[in-house]
RODO-2510 file (C-alpha; in nm, 4 decimals, decimal comma):
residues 318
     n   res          X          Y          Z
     1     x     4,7211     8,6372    17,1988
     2     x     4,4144     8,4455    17,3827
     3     x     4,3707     8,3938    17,6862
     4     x     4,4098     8,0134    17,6634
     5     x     4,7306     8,0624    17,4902
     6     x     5,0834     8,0419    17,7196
     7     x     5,4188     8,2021    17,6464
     8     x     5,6481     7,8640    17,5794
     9     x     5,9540     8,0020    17,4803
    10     x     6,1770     8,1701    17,7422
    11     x     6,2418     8,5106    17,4603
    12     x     5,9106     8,5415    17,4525
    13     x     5,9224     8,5875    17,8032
    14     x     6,1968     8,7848    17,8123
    15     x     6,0546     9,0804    17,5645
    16     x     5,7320     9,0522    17,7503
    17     x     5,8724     9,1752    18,0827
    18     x     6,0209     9,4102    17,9091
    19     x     5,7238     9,5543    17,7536
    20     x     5,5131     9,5182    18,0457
    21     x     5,7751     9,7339    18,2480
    22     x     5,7630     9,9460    17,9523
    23     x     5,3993     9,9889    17,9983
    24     x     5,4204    10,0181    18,3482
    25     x     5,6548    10,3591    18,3243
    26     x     5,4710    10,5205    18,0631
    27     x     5,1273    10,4442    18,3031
    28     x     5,2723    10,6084    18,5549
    29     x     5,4859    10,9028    18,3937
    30     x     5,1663    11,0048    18,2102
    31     x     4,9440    10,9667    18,5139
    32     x     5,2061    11,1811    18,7320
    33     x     5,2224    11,4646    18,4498
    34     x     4,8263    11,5018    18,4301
    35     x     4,8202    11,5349    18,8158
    36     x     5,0275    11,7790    18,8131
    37     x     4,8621    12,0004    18,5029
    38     x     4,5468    11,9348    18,7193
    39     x     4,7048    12,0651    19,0668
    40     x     4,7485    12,4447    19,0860
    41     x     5,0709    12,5210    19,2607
    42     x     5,1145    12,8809    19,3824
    43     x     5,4774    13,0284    19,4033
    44     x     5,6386    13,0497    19,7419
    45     x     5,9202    13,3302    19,8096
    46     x     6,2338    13,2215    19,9380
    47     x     6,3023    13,5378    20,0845
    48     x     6,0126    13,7702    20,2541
    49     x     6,2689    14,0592    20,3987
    50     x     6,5491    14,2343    20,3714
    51     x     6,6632    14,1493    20,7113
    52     x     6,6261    13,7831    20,6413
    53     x     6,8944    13,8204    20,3924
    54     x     7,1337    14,0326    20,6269
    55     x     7,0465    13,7970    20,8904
    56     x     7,1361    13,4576    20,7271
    57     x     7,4291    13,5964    20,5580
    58     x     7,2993    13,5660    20,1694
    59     x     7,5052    13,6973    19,8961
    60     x     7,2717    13,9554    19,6862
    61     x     7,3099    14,1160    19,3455
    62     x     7,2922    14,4711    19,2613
    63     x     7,3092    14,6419    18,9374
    64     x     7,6612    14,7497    18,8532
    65     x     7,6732    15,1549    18,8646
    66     x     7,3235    15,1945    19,0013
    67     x     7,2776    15,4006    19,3118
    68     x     7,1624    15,0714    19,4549
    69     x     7,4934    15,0086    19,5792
    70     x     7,4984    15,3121    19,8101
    71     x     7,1749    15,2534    19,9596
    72     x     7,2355    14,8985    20,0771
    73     x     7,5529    15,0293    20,1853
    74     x     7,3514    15,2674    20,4009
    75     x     7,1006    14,9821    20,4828
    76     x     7,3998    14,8010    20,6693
    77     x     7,5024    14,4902    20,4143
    78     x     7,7829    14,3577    20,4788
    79     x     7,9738    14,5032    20,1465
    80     x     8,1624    14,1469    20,0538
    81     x     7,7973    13,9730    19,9981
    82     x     7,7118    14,2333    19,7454
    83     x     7,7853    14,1309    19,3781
    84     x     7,7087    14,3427    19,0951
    85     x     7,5922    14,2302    18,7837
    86     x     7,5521    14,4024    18,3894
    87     x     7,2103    14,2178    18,2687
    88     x     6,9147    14,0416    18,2880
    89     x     7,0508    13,7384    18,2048
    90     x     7,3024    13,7828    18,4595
    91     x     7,0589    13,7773    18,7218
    92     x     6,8462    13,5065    18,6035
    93     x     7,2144    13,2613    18,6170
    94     x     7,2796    13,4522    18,9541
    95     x     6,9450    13,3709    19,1329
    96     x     6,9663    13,0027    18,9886
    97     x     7,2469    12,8860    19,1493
    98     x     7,1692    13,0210    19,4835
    99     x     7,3756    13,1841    19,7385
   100     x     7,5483    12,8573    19,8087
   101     x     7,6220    12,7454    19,4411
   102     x     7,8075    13,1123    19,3531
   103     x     7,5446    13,3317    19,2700
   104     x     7,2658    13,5009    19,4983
   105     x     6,9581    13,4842    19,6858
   106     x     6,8015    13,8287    19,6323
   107     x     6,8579    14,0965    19,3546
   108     x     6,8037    14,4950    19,4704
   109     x     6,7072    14,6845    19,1442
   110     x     6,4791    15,0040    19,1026
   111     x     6,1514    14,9012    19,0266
   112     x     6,1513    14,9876    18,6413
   113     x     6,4477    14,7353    18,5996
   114     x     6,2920    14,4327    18,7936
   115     x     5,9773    14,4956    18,5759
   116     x     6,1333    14,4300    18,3288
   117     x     6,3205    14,1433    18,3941
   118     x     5,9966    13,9796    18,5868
   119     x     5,8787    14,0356    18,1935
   120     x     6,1322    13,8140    18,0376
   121     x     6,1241    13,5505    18,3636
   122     x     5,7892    13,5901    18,4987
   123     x     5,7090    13,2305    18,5728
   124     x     6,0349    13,1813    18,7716
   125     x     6,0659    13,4581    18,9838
   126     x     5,8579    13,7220    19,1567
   127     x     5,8866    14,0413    19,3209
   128     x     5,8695    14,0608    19,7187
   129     x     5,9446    14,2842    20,0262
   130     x     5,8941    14,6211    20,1185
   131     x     5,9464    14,9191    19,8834
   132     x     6,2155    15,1303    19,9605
   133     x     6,1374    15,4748    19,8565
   134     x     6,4676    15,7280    19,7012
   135     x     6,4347    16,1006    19,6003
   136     x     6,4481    15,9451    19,2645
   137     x     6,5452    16,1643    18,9139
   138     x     6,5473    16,5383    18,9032
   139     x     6,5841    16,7767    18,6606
   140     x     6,8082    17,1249    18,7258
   141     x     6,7434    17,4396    18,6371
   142     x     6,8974    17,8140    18,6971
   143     x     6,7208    17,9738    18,9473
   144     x     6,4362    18,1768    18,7765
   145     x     6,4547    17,9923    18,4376
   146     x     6,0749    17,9910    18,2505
   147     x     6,1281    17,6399    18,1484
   148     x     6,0617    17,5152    18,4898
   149     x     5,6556    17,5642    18,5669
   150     x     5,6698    17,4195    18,1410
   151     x     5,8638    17,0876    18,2078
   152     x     5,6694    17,0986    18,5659
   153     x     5,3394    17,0642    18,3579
   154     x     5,4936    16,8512    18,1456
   155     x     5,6190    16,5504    18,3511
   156     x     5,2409    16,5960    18,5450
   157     x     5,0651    16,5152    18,2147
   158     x     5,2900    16,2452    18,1105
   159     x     5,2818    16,0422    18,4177
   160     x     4,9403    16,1158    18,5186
   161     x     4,7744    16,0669    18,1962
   162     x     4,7194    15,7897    17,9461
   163     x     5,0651    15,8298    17,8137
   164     x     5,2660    15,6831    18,0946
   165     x     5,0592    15,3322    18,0439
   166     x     5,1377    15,2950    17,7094
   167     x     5,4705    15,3575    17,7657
   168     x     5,4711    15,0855    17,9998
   169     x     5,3133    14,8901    17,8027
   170     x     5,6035    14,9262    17,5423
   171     x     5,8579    14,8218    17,7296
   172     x     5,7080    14,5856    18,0039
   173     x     5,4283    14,4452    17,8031
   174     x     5,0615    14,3613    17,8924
   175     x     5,1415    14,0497    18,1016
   176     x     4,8957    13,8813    18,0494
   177     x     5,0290    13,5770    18,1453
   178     x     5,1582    13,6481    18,4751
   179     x     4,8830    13,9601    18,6420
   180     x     4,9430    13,8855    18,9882
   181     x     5,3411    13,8320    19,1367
   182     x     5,1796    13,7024    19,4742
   183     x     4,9457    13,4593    19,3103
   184     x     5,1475    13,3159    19,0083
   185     x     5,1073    12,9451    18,9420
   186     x     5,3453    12,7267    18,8346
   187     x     5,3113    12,5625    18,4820
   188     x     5,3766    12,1741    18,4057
   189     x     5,5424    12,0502    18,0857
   190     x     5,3725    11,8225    17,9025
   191     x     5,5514    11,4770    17,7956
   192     x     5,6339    11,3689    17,4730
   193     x     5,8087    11,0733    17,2743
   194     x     6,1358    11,3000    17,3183
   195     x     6,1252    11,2003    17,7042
   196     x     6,0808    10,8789    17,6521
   197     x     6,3627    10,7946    17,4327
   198     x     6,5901    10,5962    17,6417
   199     x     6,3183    10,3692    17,7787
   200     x     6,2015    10,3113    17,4090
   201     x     6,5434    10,2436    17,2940
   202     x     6,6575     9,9930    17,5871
   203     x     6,3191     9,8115    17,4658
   204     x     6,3955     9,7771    17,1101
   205     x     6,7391     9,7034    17,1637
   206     x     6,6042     9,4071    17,4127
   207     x     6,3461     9,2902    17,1395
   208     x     6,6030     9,2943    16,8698
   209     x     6,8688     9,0709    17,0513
   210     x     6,5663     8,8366    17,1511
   211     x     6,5026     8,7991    16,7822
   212     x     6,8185     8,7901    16,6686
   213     x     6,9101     8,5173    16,8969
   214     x     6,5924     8,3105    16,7723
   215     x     6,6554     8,3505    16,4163
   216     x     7,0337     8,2106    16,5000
   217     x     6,9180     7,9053    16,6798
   218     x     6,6142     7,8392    16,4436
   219     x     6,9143     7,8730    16,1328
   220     x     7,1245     7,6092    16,3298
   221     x     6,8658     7,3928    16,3810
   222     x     6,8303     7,3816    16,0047
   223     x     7,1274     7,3338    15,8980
   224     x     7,0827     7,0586    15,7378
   225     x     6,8302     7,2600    15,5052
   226     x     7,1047     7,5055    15,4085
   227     x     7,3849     7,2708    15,3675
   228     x     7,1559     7,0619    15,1532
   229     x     7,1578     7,1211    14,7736
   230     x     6,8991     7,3229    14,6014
   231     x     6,8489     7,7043    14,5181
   232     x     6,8111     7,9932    14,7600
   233     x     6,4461     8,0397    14,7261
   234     x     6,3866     7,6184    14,8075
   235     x     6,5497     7,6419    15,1556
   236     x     6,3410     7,9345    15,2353
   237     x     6,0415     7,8002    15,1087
   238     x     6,1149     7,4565    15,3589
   239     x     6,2518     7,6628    15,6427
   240     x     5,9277     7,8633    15,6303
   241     x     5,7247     7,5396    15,5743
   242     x     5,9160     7,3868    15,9055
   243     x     5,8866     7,6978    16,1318
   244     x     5,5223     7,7301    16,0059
   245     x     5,4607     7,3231    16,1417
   246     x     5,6743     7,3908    16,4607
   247     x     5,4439     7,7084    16,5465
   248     x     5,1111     7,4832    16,4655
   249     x     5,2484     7,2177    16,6663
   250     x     5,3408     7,4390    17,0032
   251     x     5,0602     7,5882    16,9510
   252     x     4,7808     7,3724    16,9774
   253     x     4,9787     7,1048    17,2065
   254     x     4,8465     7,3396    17,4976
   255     x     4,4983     7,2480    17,3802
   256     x     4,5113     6,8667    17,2703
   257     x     4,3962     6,6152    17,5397
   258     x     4,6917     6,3004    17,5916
   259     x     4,5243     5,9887    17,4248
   260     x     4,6445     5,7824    17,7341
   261     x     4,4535     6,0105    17,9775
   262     x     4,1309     5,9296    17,7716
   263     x     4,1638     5,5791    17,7147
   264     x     4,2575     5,5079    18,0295
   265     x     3,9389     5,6854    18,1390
   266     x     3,6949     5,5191    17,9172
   267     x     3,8830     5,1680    18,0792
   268     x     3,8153     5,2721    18,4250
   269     x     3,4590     5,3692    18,3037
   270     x     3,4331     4,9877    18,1675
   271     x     3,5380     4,7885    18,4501
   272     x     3,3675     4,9662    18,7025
   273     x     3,0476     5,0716    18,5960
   274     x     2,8076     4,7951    18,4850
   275     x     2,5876     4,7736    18,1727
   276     x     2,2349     4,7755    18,1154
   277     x     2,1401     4,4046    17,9939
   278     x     1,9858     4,4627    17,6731
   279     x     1,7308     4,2640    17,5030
   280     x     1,8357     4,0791    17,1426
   281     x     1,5989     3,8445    17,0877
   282     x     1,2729     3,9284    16,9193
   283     x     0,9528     3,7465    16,9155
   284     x     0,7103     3,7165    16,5870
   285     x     0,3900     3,5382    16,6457
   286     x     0,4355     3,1719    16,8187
   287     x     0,7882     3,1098    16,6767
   288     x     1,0589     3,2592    16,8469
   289     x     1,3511     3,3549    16,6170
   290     x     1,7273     3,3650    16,7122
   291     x     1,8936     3,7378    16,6869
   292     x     2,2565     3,8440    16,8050
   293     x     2,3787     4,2069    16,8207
   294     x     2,7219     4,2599    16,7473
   295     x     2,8088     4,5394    17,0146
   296     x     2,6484     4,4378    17,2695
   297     x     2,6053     4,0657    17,3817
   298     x     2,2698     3,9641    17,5591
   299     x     2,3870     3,9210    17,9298
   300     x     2,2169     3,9148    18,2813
   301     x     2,3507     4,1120    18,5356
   302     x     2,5279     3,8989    18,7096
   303     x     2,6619     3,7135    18,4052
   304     x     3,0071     3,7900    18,2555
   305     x     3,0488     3,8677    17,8840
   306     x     3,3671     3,6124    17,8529
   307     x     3,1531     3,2852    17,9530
   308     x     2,9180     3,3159    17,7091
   309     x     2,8761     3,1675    17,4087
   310     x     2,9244     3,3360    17,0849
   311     x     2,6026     3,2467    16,9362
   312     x     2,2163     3,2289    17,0958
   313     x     2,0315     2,9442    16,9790
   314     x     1,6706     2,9154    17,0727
   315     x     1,4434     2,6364    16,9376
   316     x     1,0861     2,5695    16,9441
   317     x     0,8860     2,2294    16,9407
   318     x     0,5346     2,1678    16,8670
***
C-alpha cells in the first residue's frame, strides 16, 4: 500500500490494528530476549549459612539413612524442619517449591552426593557455606593383620594419583559447562514460533472473521447476480467483474480532483483577473484588411466583451 493510499473500509481497519499490535509484541518480546542473552547474570545464593537457616526457621532436606541426620542433630536443628529425601530428583522438586510451598530451602549431603546432583542441575543450583568436616569411611582390621600397611598404600595411590580424577570424572563428569559454582551465569531461552502461538492465532482468527464478514456483505449486495439466471461460472465471472470496478473506483476516488472545485476555480480566475487585449487586425501594404479571432475578441481594457459587436469592419477610402 502507498503512501497516498487510505484505509476506507472499517475491516480493513480493524485487521490492521490488529497486526500492528501484533507487530508491536513480537518488537518487543524479541528485543527483551536479546537483552537478556546479551546481559550476563551471575547466580545469587539464597542461603550463605547454616545459621541463617536455623535462624529463620527453614525446613532443610537430608538424605534418608545418611549420617547427615545425626550431625545436624548435633548441630542444633530443630528435628521437625528436617525432611529426608531418597533422590536427586527429590531434591531438585524439594528446593523448587521453597520452604514455604512444602519443600526446603537448603539440602545437607556429603560432598560426593551434591556433586553429583550439581552435575545433573548445575545451572539451577549451586553449592555454598562452610564445609563441615566428619571422620569420614574407615576400614577395620584385627590388630596385627599384614593387610593393613597394603590397603594403607593402596588408598594413598588411588586418591593421590591420577586415578582418583578419572574416577571423578566418571561419575561427575568434566563440567564443562558449569567450572565455577560461585560464578555461574544464568542462560536465556531463545524464542520461537512455539511462544508465539496464541498471539498468532487470536490474529488469524481476527483476520478470518473480518473476511468472512466482507465476503457475506459483498454476496448480499449481489444478490441480484445470484438469484439471476445463468450458470455458476457467469455469476462469478460478473461478481468478480463488479468487485474488480468497486476496488478501481474506491481506489482512485482518493486521487480524482471534484469537477466543481475546478470549474469553479477557472470562473473565479475569469471574472477577476483581466485579459491582455490582443491584437486581430493585420495590416498589408496601404489597405487595411478586416480579421476576427474566434477565442479571443479584440477588446480595450476598459471595454466589455458583451457590447461588442460580433464582427470588425474596417474600410478604407482613397
Amino acid at each position: 500500500m502507498s503512501a497516498e493510499e487510505r484505509v476506507i473500509s472499517n475491516l480493513a481497519r480493524f485487521v490492521v490494528i490488529i497486526w500492528v499490535f501484533v507487530v508491536l509484541i513480537l518488537t518487543s518480546s524479541y528485543t527483551a530476549s536479546l537483552t537478556s542473552m546479551l546481559t550476563v547474570q551471575k547466580y545469587q545464593p539464597t542461603v550463605t549459612d547454616i545459621s541463617d537457616l536455623k535462624k529463620n526457621g527453614d525446613f532443610v532436606g537430608y538424605q534418608k539413612g545418611s549420617f547427615v541426620y545425626e550431625l545436624m542433630e548435633s548441630m542444633g536443628f530443630d528435628l521437625t524442619k528436617l525432611r529426608p529425601y531418597d533422590t536427586l530428583e527429590e531434591y531438585h522438586v524439594a528446593l523448587k517449591k521453597g520452604s514455604r510451598n512444602g519443600g526446603v530451602s537448603a539440602i545437607m549431603d556429603e560432598i560426593p552426593y551434591i556433586k553429583l546432583f550439581l552435575a545433573k542441575y548445575c545451572n539451577k543450583y549451586m553449592m555454598v557455606g562452610p564445609t563441615h568436616r566428619t571422620a569420614g569411611f574407615g576400614f577395620a582390621f584385627p590388630k596385627g593383620s599384614p593387610l593393613v600397611p597394603d590397603i594403607s598404600r593402596a588408598v594413598l595411590n588411588v586418591t593421590q594419583g591420577e586415578k582418583m580424577d578419572a574416577i571423578d570424572r566418571a561419575w561427575f563428569g568434566t563440567q564443562d559447562f558449569c567450572p565455577d559454582q560461585g560464578g555461574s551465569t544464568i542462560t536465556s531461552d531463545s524464542l520461537t514460533l512455539d511462544d508465539f502461538k496464541g498471539l498468532f492465532l487470536i490474529a488469524g482468527a481476527a483476520s478470518s472473521f473480518a473476511f468472512l464478514l466482507f465476503l457475506l456483505i459483498f454476496l448480499y449486495e449481489q444478490r441480484t447476480i445470484l438469484t439471476s439466471e445463468g450458470s455458476i461460472s457467469q455469476k462469478i465471472s460478473s461478481m468478480a467483474l463488479k468487485f474488480d470496478s468497486e476496488k478501481d473506483i474506491t481506489s482512485s476516488g482518493s486521487k480524482k480532483r471534484s469537477p466543481e472545485r475546478s470549474s469553479r476555480t477557472a470562473a473565479d480566475y475569469d471574472t477577476s483577473t483581466p485579459q491582455t487585449p490582443i491584437t486581430c487586425i493585420s495590416l498589408q501594404q496601404e489597405d487595411m484588411v478586416s480579421s476576427q479571432e474566434e477565442s479571443f475578441p479584440c477588446t480595450e481594457p476598459s471595454t466589455r466583451t458583451q457590447d461588442l459587436p460580433s464582427t470588425i469592419e474596417i474600410t478604407s477610402t482613397n
